[in-house]
N, C-alpha and C positions, 0 to 999 in steps of 0.2 A: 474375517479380516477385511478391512476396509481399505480401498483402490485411494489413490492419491486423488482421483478426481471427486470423491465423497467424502473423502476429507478436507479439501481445498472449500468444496459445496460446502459443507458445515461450518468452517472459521468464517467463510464470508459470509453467513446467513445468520450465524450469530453473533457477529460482533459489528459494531457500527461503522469500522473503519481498521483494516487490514493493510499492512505492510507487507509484500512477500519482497526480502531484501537481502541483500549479502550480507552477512553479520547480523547483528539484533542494536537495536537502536542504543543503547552504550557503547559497544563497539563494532560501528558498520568498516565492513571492510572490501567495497568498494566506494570508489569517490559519488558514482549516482547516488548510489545508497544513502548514503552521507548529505548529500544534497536534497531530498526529500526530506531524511529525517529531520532534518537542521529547519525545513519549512513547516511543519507538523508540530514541531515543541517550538516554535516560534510562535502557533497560533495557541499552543497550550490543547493542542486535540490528544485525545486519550486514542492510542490504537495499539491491537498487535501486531505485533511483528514476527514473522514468521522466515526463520535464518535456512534459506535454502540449500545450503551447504551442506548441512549436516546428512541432510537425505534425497540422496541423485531422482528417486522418483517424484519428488516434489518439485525441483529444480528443472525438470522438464514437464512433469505435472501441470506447471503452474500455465506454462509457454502453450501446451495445447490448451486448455479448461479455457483459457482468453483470447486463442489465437494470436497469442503478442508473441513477438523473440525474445526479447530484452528483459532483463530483472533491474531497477526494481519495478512490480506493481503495484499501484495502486487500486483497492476495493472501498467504496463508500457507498452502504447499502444493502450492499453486494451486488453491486455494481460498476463494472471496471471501469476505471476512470483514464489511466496512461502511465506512461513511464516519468523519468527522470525530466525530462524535454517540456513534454506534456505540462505537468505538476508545475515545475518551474513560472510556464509561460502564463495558465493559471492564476497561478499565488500574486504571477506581479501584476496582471490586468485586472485582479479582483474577483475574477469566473470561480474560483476555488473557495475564498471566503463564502462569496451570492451560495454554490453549491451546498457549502456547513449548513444557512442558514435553514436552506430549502427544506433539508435532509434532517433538518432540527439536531445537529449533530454543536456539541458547544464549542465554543475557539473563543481568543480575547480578541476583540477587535480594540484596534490603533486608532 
C-alpha cells in the first residue's frame, strides 16, 4: 500500500502541472480553488487536479510533502510553486506565464 506522500511524489513527478484543490476543476468548492483554477484555463494549461477532500490523508498529506498550510497547491515540475496568493500575484506580474515558458509547459499567451 502506498503512503500519501508516494503518492503525492508520483502525481507531481508525472504530470507536468498538479493542482491539489478543494473540488476538481468543474466544480471547485473553495473560492482559492476557484481562483487558481480560473487562472490555469485562462492560460489553456493542461493539469490534474487532485480533489483533497475525498481523502483526509492527502488533504494533510499534501501540507506536510510541501510544508505549506493552505490548499490550494500548486506543483509545476514537481515543484512547488504557492498557494492561491502566490499564483495570483504570479499570473498578474507575468512570473507565472516566464515560468510555463521555462518549464516548456504550453499556455496561450495574450
Amino acid at each position: 500500500m502506498t503512503t500519501s506522500h508516494e503518492r503525492i511524489q508520483e502525481e507531481v513527478t508525472k504530470n507536468d502541472v498538479v493542482l491539489y484543490m478543494k473540488g476538481t476543476s468543474q466544480v471547485p468548492q473553495c473560492g482559492f480553488s476557484a481562483v487558481v483554477v480560473q487562472i490555469l484555463n485562462s492560460l489553456g494549461v493542461t493539469f490534474l487536479d487532485v480533489n483533497v477532500l475525498v481523502d483526509p490523508e492527502v488533504r494533510q498529506g499534501i501540507k506536510d510533502f510541501s510544508s505549506w498550510p493552505t490548499i490550494p497547491q500548486l506543483y509545476v515540475k514537481g515543484e512547488f510553486i504557492g498557494g492561491c496568493d502566490i499564483i495570483r500575484e504570479m499570473y498578474q506580474n507575468g512570473e507565472l506565464q516566464t515560468l510555463f515558458k521555462e518549464q516548456g509547459i504550453k499556455f496561450i499567451t495574450k
